[in-house]
C-alpha positions as CSV (number, residue, x, y, z in Angstrom):
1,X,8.5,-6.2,29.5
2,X,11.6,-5.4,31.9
3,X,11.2,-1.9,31.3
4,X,7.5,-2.0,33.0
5,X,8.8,-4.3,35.6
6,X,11.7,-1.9,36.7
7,X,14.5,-2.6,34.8
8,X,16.5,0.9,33.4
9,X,16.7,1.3,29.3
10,X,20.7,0.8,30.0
11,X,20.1,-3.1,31.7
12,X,17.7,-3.8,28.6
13,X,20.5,-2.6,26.9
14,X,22.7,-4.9,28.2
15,X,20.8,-8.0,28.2
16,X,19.8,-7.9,25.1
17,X,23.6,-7.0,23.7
18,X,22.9,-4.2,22.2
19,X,25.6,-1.8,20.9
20,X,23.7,1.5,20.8
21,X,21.0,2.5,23.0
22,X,18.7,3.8,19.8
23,X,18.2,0.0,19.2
24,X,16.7,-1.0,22.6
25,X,14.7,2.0,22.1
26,X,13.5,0.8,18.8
27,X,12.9,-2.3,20.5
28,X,10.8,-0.6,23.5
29,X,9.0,1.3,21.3
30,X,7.8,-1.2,18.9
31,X,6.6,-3.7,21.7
32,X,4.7,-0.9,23.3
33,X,2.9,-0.6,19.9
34,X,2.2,-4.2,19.4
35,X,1.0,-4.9,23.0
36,X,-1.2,-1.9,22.4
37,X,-2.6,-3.7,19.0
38,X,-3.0,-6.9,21.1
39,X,-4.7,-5.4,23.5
40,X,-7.5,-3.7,21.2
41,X,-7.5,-6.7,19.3
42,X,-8.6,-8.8,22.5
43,X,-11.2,-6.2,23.2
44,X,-12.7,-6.4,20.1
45,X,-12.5,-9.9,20.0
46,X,-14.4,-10.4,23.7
47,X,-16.8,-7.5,22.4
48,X,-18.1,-10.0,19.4
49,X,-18.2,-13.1,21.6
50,X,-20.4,-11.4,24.3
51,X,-22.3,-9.8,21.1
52,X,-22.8,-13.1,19.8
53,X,-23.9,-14.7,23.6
54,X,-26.8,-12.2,23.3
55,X,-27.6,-13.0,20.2
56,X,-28.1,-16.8,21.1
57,X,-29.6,-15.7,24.2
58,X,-32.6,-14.0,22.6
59,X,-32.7,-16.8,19.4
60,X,-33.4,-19.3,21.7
């Protein structure tokens, strides 16, 4: 995201064409969210696939 890379709220702003500033913080807001999801989601994800290398490691 440009805001983690540097960028001020009021460039975001610009590039994106927003009118008002509350939308690009909408914006920035909701992304943080969702790459916080995504994030969990991998981990959970790589936790079951290492969970399930075990289990195939002692089956066998």
């Amino acid at each position: 995201m440009a805001i983690d890379n540097g960028a001020t709220i009021m460039e975001v702003k610009h590039l994106l064409r927003h009118k008002s500033i509350a939308t690009t913080q909408r914006y920035i807001l909701r992304t943080k969210k969702t790459t916080g999801a995504v994030d969990a989601l991998d981990a959970a994800l790589a936790d079951a696939v290492r969970g399930r290398a075990r289990e195939n490691d002692t089956c066998g």
